[in-house]
N, C-alpha and C positions, 0 to 999 in steps of 0.2 A: 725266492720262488725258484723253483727246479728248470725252468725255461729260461731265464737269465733277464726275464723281464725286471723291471724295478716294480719293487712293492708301492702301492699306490700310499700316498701323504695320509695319516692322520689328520683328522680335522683340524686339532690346534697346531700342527709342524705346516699344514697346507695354507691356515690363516697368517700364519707368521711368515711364512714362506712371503705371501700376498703382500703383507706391512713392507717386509723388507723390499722389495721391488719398487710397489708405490712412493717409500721416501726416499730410494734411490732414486727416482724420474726426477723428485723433485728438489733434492740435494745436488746431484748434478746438473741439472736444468739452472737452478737460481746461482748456486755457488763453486761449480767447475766439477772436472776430475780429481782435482787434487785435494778435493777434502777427504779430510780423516774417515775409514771403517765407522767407526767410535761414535763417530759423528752421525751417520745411518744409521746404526744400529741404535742410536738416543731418539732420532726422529723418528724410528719406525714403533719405539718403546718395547725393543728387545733387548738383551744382553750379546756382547759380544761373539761370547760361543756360539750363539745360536744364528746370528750373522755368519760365523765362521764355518758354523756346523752346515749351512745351504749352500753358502756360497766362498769354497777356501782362497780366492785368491781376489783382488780387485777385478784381473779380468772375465775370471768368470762371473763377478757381478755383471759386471758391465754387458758381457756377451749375454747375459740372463734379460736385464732390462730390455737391450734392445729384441729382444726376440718376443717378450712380454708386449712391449708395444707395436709391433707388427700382427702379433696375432688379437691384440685387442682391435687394434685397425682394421682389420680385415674382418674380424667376426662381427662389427657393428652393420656389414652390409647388408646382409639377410633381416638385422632386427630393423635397422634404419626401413627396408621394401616394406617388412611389416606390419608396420605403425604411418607410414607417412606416403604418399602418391610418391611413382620414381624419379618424376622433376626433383621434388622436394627433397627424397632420399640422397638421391646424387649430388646437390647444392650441400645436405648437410653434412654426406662424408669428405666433402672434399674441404669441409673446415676439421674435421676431424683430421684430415692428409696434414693440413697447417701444422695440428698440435704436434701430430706424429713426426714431423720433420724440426721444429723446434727444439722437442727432445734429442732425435737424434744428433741434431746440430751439434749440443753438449759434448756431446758422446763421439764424434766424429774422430776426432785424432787417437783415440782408443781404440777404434774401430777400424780403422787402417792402419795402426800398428801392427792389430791381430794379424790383419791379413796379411803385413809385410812381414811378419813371422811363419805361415805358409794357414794358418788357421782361416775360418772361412764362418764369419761371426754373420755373413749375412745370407748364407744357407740357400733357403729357397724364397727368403724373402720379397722378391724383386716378382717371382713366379705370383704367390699368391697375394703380392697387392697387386698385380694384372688382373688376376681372378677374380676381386672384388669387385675391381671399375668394370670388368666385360661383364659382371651380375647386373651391374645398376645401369650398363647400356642396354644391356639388352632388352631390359624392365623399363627402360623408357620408351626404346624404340618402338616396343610390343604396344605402348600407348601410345605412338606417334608423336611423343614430343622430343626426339632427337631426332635428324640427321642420321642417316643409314652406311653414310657414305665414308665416318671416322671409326676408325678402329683402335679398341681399347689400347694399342699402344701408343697411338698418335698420345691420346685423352693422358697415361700416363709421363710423356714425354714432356706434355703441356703443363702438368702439377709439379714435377721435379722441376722445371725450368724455373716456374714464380715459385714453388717453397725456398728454392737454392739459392735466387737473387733476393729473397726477398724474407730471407731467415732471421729470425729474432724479433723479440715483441715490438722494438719500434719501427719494425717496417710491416706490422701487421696488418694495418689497414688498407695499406699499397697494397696487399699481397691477396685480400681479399675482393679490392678494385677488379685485380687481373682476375679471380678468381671468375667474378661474374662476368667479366667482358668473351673468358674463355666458354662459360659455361652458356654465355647466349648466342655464340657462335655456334654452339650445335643444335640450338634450336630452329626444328621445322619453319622455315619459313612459310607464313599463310597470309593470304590474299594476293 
């Protein structure tokens, strides 16, 4: 394109694109960083090139996934207000926050590699899951069922703290304990 934008994906490069990402979350998630390319590209049931051809290096996978999952995080907020009351919305994104930190967990020492190389693999991330949770307080508030008085940073300071202490599947139930103990702390108190 003469603008220096990038040509938008092809359906079937955009689909494969999507495979490749998906059994990355779940290749590094159950089996580490250190598994084989080869091995992604078997799960996702593409050929290597074509792993190679999206993503040329391990860490640009990796930086790919985790950007993948932050923006899937965060765009569930809007669908979540649209289908469910914002009690309910913001109860169930912050199980969605769970998965999202789980994955990254994997991903973690990759992730701070980058950035100890001067790379900056978590971009605006941190901005726009703020942006998510100030959506779904605010959609509460506006129904009166939070607390007026916490502000979306407190609320994300509160999710990092239990995803962090409380990362990986066998502290998941702990983790959703805290979830709801945090989450009935900003409910309106009545009577």
């Amino acid at each position: 394109m003469a603008d220096g934008a990038p040509r938008p994906l092809r359906a079937d490069a955009r689909r494969n694109r999507e495979k490749i990402l998906a059994a990355a979350v779940r290749v590094f998630t159950t089996r580490g960083l250190d598994t084989g390319m080869e091995r992604i590209a078997a799960e996702a049931g593409v050929g290597s090139a074509t792993l190679y051809r999206n993503f040329p290096s391990r860490e640009a996978l990796v930086e790919a996934v985790y950007r993948d999952e932050v923006a899937r995080l965060c765009d569930a907020a809007p669908a979540l207000l649209a289908q469910r009351p914002p009690e309910e919305a913001l109860r169930a994104w912050t199980r969605l926050f769970l998965d999202y930190v789980t994955a990254k967990y994997g991903m973690i020492d990759a992730l701070r590699a980058m950035a100890a190389r001067g790379g900056d693999p978590y971009g605006h991330s941190r901005e726009m899951i703020r942006e998510a949770i100030a959506s779904l307080m605010e959609a509460c508030a506006a129904a009166g069922a939070i607390r007026t008085d916490i502000r979306p940073t407190d609320l994300a300071a509160a999710l990092e703290g239990i995803a962090l202490t409380s990362a990986g599947a066998e502290h998941r139930q702990q983790a959703e304990r805290l979830l709801d103990l945090t989450l009935d702390g900003l409910a309106v108190r009545r009577g």
